[in-house]
PAVOMI-426694 format. One record per residue (C-alpha): residue number from 1; residue in one letter; x, y, z. Coordinates in nm, 3 decimals. Each point is the difference from the previous one (the first is absolute). Example, Ala and Ser with C-alpha at 12.3 -4.5 7.8 and 13.67 -1.06 7.14 Angstrom:
<tinu 1; "a"; <1.230; -0.450; 0.780>>
<tinu 2; "s"; <0.137; 0.344; -0.066>>
//
This chain:
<tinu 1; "x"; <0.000; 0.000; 0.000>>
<tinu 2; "x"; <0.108; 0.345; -0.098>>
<tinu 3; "x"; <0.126; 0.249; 0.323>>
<tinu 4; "x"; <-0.224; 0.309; 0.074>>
<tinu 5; "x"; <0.248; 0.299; -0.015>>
<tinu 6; "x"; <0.008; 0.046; 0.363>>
<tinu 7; "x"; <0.134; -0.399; 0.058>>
<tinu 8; "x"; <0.230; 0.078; -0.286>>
<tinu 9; "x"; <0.184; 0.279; 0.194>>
<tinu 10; "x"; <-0.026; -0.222; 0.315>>
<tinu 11; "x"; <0.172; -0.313; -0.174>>
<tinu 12; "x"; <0.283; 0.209; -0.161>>
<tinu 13; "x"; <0.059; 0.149; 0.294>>
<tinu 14; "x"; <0.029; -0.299; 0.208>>
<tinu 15; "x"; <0.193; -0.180; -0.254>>
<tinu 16; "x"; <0.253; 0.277; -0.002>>
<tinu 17; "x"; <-0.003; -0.043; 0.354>>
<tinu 18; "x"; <0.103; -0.378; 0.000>>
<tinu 19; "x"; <0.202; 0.010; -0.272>>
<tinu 20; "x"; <0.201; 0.280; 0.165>>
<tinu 21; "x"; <0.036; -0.198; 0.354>>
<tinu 22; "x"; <0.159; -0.293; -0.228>>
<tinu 23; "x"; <0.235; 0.226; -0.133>>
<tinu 24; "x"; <0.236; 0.020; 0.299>>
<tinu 25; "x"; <-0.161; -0.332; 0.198>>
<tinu 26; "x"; <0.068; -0.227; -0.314>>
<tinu 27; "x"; <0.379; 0.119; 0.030>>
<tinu 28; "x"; <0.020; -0.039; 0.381>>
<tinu 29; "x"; <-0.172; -0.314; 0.008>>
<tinu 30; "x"; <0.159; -0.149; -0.325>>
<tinu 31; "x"; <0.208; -0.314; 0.194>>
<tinu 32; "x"; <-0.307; -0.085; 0.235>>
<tinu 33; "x"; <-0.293; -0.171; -0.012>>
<tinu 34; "x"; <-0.227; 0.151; 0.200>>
<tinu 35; "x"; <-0.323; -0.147; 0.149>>
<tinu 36; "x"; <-0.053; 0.307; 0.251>>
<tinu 37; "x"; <0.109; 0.294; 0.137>>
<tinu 38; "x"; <0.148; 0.031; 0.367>>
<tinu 39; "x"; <0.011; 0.341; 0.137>>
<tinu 40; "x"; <-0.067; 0.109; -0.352>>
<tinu 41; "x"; <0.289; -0.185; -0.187>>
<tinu 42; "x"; <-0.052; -0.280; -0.207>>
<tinu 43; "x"; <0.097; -0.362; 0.137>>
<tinu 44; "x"; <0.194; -0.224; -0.195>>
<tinu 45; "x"; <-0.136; -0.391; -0.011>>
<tinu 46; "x"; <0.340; -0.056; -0.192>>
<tinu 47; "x"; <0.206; 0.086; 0.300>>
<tinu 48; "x"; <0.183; -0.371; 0.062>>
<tinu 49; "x"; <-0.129; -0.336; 0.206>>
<tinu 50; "x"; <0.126; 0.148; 0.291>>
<tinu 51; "x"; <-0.275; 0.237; 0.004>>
<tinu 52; "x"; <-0.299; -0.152; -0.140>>
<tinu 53; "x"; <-0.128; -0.398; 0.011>>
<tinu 54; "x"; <-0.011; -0.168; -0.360>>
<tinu 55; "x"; <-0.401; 0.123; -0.082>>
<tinu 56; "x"; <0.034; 0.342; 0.174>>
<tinu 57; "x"; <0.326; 0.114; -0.167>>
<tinu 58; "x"; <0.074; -0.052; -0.360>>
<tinu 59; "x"; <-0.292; -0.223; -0.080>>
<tinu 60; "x"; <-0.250; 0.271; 0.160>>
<tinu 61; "x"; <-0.283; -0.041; -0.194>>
<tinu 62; "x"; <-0.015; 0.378; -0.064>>
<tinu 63; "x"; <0.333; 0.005; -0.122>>
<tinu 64; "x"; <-0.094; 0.054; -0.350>>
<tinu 65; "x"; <-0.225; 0.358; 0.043>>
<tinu 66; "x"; <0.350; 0.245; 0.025>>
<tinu 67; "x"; <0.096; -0.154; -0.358>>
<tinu 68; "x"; <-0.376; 0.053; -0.091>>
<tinu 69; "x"; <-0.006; 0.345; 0.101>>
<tinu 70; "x"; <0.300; 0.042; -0.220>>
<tinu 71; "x"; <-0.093; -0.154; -0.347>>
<tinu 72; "x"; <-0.361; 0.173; 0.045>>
<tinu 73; "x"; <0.229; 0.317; 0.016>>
<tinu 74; "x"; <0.193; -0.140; -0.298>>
<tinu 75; "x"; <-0.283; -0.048; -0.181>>
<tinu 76; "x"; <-0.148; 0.339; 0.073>>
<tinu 77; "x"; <0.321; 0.220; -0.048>>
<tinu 78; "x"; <0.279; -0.145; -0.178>>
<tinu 79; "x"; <0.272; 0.058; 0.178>>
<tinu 80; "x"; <0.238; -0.312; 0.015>>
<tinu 81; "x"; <0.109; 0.055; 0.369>>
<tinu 82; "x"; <-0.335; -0.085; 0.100>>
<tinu 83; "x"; <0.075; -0.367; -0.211>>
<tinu 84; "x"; <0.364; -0.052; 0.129>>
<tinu 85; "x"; <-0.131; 0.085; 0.376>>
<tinu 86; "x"; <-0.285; -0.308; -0.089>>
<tinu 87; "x"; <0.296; -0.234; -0.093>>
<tinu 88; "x"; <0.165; 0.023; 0.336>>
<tinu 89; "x"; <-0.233; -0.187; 0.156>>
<tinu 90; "x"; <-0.146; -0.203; -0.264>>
<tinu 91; "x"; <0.377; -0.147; 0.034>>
<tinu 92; "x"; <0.019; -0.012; 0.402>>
<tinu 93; "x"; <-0.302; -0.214; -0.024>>
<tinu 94; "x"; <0.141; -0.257; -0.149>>
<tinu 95; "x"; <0.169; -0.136; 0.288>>
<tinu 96; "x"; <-0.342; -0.121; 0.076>>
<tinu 97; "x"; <-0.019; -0.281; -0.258>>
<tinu 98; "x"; <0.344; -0.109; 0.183>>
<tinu 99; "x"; <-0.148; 0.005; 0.361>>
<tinu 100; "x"; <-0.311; -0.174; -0.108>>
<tinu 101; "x"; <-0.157; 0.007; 0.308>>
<tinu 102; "x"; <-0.155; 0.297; 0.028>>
<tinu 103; "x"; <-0.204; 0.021; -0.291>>
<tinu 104; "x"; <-0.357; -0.010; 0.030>>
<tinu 105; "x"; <-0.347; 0.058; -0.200>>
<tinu 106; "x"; <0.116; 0.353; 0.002>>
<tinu 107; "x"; <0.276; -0.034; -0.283>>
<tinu 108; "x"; <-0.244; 0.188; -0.282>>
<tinu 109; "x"; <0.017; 0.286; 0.219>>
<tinu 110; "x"; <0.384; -0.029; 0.018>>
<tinu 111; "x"; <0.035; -0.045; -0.356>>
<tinu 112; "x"; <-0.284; 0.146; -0.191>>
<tinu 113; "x"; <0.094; 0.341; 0.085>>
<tinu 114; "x"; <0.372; -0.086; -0.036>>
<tinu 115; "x"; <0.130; -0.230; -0.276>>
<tinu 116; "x"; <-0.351; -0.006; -0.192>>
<tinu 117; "x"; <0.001; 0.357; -0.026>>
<tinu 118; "x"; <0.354; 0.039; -0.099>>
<tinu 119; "x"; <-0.008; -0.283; -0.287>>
<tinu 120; "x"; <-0.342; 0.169; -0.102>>
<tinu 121; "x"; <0.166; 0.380; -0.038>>
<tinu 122; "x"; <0.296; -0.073; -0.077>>
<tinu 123; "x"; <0.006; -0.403; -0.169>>
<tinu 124; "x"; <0.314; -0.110; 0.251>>
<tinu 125; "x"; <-0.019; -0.309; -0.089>>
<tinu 126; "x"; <0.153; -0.071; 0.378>>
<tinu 127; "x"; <-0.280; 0.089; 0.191>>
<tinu 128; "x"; <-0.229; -0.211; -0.208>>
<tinu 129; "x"; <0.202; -0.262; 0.117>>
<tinu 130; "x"; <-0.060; 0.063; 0.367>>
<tinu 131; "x"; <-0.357; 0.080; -0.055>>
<tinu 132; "x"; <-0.060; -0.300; -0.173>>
<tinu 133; "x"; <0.202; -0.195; 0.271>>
<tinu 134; "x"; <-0.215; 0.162; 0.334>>
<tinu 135; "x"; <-0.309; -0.091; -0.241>>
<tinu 136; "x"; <0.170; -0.367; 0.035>>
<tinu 137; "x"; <-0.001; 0.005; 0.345>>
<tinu 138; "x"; <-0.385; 0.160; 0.047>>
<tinu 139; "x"; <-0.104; -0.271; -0.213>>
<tinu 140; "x"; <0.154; -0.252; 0.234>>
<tinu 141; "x"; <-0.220; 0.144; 0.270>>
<tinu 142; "x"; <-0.305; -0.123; -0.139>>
<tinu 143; "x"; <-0.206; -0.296; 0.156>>
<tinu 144; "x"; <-0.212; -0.156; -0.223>>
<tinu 145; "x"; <-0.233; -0.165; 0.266>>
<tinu 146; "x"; <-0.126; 0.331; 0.086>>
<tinu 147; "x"; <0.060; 0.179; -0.315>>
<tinu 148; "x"; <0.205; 0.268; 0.223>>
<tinu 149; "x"; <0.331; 0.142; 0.004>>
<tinu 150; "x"; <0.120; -0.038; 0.330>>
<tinu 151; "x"; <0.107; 0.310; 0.224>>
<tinu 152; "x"; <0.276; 0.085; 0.211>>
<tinu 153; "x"; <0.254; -0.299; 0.126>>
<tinu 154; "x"; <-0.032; -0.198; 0.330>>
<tinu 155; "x"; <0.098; 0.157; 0.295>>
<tinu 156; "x"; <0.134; -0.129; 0.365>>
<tinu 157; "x"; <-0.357; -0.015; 0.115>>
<tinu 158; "x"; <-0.242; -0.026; -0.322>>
<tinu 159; "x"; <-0.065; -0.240; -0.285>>
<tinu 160; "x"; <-0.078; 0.232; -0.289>>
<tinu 161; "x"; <-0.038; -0.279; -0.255>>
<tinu 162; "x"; <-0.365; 0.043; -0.046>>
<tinu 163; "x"; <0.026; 0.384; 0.013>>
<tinu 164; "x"; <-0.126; 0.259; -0.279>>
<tinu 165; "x"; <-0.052; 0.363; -0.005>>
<tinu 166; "x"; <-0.166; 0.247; -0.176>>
<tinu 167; "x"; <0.278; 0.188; -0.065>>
<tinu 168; "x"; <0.148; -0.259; -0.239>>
<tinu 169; "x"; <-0.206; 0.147; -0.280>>
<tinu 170; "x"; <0.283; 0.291; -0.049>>
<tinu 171; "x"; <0.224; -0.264; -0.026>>
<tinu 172; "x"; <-0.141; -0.245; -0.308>>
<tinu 173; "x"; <0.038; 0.280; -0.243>>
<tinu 174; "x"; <0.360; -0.178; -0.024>>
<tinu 175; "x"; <-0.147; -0.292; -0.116>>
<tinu 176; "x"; <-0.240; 0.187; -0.253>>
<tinu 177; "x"; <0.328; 0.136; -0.113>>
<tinu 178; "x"; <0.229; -0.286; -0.031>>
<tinu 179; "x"; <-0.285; -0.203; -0.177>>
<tinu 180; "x"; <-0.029; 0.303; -0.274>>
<tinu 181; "x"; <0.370; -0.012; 0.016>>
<tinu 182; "x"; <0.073; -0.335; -0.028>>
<tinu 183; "x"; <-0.310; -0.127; -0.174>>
<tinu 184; "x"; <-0.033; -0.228; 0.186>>
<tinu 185; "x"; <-0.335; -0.037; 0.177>>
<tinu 186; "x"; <0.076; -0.174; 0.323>>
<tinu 187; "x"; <0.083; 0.329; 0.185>>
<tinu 188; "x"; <-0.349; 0.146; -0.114>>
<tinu 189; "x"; <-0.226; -0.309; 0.074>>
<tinu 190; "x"; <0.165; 0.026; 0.388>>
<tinu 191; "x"; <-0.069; 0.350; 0.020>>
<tinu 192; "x"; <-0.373; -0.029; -0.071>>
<tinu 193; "x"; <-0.058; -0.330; 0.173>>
<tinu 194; "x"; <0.102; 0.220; 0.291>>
<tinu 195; "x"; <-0.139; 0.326; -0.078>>
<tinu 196; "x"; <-0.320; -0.260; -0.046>>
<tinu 197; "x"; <0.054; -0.151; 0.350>>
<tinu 198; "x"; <0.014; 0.387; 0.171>>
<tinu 199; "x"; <-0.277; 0.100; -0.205>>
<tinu 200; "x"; <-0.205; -0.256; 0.154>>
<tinu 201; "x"; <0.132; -0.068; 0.364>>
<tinu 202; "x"; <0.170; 0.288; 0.061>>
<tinu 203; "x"; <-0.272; 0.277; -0.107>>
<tinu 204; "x"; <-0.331; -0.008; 0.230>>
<tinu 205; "x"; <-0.380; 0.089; -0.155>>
<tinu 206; "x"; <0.080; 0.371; 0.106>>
<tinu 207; "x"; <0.293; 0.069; -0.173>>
<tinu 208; "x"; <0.228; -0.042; 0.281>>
<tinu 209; "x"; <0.287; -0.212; 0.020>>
<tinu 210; "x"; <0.156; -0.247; 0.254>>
<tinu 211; "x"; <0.400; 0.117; 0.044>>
<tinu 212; "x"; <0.079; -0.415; 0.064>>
<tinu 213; "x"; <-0.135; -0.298; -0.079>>
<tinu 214; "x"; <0.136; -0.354; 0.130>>
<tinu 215; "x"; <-0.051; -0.308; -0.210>>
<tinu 216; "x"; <0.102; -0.377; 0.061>>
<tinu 217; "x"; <0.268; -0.020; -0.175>>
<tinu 218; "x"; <0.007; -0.347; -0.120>>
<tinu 219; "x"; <-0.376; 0.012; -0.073>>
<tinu 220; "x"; <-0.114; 0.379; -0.088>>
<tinu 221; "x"; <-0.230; 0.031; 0.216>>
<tinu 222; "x"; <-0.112; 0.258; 0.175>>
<tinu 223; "x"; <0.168; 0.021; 0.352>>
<tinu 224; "x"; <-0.067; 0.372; 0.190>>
<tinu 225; "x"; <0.039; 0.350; -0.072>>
<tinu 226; "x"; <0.205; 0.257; 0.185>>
<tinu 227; "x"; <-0.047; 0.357; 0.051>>
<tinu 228; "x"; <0.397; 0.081; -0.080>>
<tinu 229; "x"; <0.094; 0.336; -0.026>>
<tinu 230; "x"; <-0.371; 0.132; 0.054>>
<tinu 231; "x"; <-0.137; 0.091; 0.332>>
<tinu 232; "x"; <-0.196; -0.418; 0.000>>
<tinu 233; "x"; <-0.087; -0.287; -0.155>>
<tinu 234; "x"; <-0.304; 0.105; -0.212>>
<tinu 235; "x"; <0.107; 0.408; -0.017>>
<tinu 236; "x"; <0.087; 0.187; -0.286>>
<tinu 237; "x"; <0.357; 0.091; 0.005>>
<tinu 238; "x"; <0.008; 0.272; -0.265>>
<tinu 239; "x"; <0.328; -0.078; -0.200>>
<tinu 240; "x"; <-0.117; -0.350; -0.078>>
<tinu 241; "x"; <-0.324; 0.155; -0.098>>
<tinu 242; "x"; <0.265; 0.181; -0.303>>
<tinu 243; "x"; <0.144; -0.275; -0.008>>
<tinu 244; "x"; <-0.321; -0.176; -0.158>>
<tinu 245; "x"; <-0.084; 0.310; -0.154>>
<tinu 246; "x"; <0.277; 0.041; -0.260>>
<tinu 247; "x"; <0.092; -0.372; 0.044>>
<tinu 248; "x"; <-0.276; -0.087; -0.198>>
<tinu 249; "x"; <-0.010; 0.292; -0.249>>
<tinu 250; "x"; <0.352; -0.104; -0.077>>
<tinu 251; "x"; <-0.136; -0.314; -0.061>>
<tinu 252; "x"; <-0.257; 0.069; -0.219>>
<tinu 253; "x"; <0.271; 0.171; -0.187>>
<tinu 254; "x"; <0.200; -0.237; -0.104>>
<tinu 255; "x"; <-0.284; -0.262; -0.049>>
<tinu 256; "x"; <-0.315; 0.167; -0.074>>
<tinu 257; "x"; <-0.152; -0.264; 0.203>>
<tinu 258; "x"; <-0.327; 0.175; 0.092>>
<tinu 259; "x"; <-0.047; -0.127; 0.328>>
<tinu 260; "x"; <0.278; 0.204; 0.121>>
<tinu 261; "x"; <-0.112; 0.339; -0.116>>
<tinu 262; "x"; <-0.351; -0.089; 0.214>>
<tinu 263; "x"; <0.163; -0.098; 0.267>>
<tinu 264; "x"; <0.251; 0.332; -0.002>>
<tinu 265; "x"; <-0.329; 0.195; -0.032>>
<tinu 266; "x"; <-0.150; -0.221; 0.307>>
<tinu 267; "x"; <0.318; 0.106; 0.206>>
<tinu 268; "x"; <0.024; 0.354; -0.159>>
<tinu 269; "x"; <-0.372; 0.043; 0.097>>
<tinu 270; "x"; <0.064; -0.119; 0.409>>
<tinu 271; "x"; <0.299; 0.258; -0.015>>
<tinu 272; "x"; <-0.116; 0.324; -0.113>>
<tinu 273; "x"; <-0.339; -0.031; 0.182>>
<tinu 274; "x"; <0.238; -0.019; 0.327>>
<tinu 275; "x"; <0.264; 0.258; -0.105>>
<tinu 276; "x"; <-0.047; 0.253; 0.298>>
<tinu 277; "x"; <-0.091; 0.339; -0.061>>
<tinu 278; "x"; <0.316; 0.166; 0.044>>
<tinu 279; "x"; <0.126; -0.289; -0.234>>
<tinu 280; "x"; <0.271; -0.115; 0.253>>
<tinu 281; "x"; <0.006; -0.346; 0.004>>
<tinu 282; "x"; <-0.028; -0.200; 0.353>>
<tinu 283; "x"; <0.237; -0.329; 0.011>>
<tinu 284; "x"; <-0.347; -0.187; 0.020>>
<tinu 285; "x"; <-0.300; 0.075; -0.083>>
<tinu 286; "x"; <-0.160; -0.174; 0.293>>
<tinu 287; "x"; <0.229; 0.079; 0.234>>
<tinu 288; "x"; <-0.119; 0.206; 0.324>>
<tinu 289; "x"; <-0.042; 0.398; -0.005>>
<tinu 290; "x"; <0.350; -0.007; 0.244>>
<tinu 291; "x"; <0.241; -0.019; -0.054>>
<tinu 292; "x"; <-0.047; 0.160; -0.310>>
<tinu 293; "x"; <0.283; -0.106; -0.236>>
<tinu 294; "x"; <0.048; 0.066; -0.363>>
<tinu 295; "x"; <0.216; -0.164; -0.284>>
<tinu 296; "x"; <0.059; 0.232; -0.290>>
<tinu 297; "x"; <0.131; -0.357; -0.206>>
<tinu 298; "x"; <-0.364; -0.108; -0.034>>
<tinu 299; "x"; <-0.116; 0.326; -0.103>>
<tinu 300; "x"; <0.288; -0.012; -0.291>>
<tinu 301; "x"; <-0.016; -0.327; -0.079>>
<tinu 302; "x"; <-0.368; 0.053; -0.037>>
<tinu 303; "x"; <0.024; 0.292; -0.207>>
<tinu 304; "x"; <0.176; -0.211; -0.268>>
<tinu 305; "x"; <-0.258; -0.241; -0.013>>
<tinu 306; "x"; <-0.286; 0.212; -0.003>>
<tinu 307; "x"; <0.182; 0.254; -0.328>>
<tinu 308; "x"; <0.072; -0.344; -0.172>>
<tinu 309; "x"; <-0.394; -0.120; 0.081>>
<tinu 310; "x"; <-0.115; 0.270; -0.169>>
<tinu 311; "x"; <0.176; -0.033; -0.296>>
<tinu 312; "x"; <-0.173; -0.336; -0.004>>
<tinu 313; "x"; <-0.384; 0.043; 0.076>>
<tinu 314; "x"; <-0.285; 0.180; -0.187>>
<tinu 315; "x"; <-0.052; 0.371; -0.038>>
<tinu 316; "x"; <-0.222; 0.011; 0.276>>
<tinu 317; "x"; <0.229; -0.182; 0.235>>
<tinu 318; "x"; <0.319; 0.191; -0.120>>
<tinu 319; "x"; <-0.073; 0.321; 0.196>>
<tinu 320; "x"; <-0.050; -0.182; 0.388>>
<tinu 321; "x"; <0.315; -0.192; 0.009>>
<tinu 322; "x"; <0.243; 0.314; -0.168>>
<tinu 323; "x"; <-0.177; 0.262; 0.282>>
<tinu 324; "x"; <0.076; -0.255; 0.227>>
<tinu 325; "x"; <0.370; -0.039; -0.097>>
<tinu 326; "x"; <-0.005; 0.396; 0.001>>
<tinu 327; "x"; <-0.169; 0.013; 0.346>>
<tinu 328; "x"; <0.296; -0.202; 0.136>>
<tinu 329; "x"; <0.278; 0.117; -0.139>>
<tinu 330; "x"; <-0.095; 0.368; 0.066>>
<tinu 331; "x"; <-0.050; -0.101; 0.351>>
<tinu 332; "x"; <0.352; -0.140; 0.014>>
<tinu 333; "x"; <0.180; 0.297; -0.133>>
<tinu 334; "x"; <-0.191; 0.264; 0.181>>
<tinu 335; "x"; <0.043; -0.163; 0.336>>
<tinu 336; "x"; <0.279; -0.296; 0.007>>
<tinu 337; "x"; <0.258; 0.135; -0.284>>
<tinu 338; "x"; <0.327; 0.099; 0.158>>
<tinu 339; "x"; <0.200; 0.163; -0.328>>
<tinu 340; "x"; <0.281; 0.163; 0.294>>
<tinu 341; "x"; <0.328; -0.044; -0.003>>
<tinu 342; "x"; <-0.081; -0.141; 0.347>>
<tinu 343; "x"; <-0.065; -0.370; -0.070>>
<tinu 344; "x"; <0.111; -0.242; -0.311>>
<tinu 345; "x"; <-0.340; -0.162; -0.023>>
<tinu 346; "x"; <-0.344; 0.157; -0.131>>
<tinu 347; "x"; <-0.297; -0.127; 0.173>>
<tinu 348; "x"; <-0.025; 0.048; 0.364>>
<tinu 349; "x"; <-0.260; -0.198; 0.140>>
<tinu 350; "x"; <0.013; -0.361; -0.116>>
<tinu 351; "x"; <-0.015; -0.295; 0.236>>
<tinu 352; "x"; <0.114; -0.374; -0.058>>
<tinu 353; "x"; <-0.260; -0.125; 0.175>>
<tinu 354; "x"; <-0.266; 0.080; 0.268>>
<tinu 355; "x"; <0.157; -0.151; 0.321>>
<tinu 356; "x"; <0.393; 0.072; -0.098>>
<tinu 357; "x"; <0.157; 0.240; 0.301>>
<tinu 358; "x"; <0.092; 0.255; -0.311>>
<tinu 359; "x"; <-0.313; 0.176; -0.184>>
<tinu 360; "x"; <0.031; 0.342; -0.213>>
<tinu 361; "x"; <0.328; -0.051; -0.152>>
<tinu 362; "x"; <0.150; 0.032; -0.363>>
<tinu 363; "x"; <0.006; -0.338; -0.228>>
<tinu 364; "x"; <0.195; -0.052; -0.330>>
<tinu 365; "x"; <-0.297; -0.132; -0.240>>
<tinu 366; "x"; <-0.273; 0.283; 0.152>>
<tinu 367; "x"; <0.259; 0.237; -0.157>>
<tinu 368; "x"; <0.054; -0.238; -0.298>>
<tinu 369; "x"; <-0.385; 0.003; -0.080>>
<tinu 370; "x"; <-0.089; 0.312; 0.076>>
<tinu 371; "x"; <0.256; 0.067; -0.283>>
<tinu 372; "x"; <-0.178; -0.224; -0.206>>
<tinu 373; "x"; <-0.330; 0.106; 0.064>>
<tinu 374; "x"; <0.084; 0.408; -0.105>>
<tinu 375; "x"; <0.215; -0.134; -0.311>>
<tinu 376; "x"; <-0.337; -0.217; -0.123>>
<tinu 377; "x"; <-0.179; 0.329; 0.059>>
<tinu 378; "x"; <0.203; 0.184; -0.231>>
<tinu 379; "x"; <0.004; -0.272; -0.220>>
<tinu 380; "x"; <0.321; -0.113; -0.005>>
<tinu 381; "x"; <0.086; -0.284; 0.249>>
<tinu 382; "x"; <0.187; -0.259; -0.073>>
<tinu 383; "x"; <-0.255; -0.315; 0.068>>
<tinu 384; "x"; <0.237; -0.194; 0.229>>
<tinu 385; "x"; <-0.244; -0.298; 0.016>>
//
């Protein structure tokens, strides 16, 4: 949909804004990988074993947002620094195919925004090699009893081997792209049979989603569901609400499968009529009046999905899902923007999850698709999915 004058001036502007930050935070942060900021400067998940375990260093699963950031940038300026800086850690991230053991579900998230985006821009024929190996591995997660791909890896005191989340549907676009890649189909069919399974386990009759769901592992079945990073079991924690949201859009994208588009709209739908009116999103949308905490990753995250959705749906559809996207992302930049020289990160008030110690701090991919969300405003993103 075409900008109103006013929203034109107000995108520019903020654009400028952003772009301007990156200038001098790109440069200062160009040997890091951040995930956060602490007291306002970026952390670095790179920094050696002997700060971070094996999932919570390196193989962070939002270790691949700070190259993101950077070949959106590419994409939308140009300049070659912005590439080179992307390369850095496209490269330290390698040393997690060595270690092994801290990979995860979460490796299209690493890798997407990394070596995907850098064979796509610039056809280094490298990266498509390490894209097409973490594609490998996320393909080696999948259980065929359950059609799932399992999440996370077992811990000291949990058996994850039945586990799936809803937040696995920002990581099959790998497989969409190594099966148009490769032509080969395999990677395609175990993308759907799981988008499939979420679409009808994971999403409830209202739209909302369930954040985990626990199958037998050697039978499919259904086991329990958990509440996870919402405030319960049976809440609405917001960011897997996105997740679902552009999940399936994505999706729909790359399949045309209609069911998918629905159930976006079904999800969609459950969103906006719960988007607050101040358009700051809560952590879950069922979680009590106080404490009253916020995560500004939902609202971006959500804001991609709903600018894509409408790109998708009939004329009378298109309008409600871009005001929404417009609703949020003004709300985000008039109240939880920092563009100071006084912190490395963007967003202000994001929060992991409901009942971590930490709430209202700066994450890596809030930034990263906040980013994404203005550039497919203007027109000119670079669809990392």
């Amino acid at each position: 949909m075409n900008l109103i004058d006013q929203d034109r001036i107000w995108l520019e502007e903020t654009l400028k804004k952003f772009i301007g930050k990156m200038e001098w935070v790109s440069e200062k942060s160009r040997d890091k990988i951040p995930a956060t900021t602490v007291n306002g400067v970026h952390d670095d998940r790179s920094a050696g074993a002997d700060t971070w375990t094996a999932d919570n260093g390196l193989s962070w699963w939002t270790n691949g947002f700070w190259g993101g950031i950077l070949w959106q940038l590419y994409h939308e300026t140009g300049r070659e620094r912005y590439s080179e800086i992307a390369g850095i850690s496209e490269k330290k991230l390698d040393q997690c195919f060595t270690d092994y053991y801290g990979l995860h579900h979460d490796v299209g998230f690493m890798w997407l925004p990394t070596a995907v985006a850098d064979y796509k821009l610039t056809g280094n024929e490298e990266s498509k090699k390490r894209a097409l190996h973490a594609a490998g591995l996320l393909a080696g997660r999948f259980n065929p009893a359950g059609k799932f791909i399992r999440a996370w890896n077992d811990g000291a005191d949990k058996d994850t081997r039945g586990w799936a989340i809803i937040d696995s549907l920002l990581n099959i676009p790998l497989l969409y792209w190594a099966s148009e890649e490769t032509k080969d189909p395999r990677y395609r069919q175990i993308a759907m049979l799981h988008a499939d399974m979420a679409m009808n386990i994971f999403i409830r009759p209202d739209g909302s989603s369930n954040h985990i769901v626990e199958f037998d592992p050697e039978n499919g079945d259904v086991v329990k569901t958990y509440g996870g990073q919402g405030y319960e079991n049976g809440s609405s924690w917001t960011r897997g609400q996105s997740w679902a949201l552009y999940g399936f859009v994505i999706s729909y994208r790359h399949t045309r499968k209609k069911d998918y588009l629905d159930t976006a709209k079904r999800v969609a739908n459950y969103f906006a009529v719960n988007i607050p009116e101040d358009g700051l999103i809560p952590v879950d949308f069922r979680q009590p009046k106080e404490p009253c905490w916020m995560d500004d990753t939902a609202a971006a995250i959500a804001a991609c999905g709903f600018i894509e959705l409408s790109k998708e749906v009939e004329e009378w559809d298109r309008e409600i899902y871009f005001n929404a996207a417009m609703k949020l992302l003004k709300a985000l930049t008039d109240n939880h923007c920092d563009f100071t020289e006084n912190s490395d990160g963007m967003l202000t008030h994001c929060s992991g999850a409901y009942h971590m110690a930490e709430h209202h701090v700066n994450l890596v991919y809030a930034d990263y698709f906040l980013l994404e969300a203005l550039l497919k405003l203007k027109g000119n993103d670079y669809f990392m999915w």
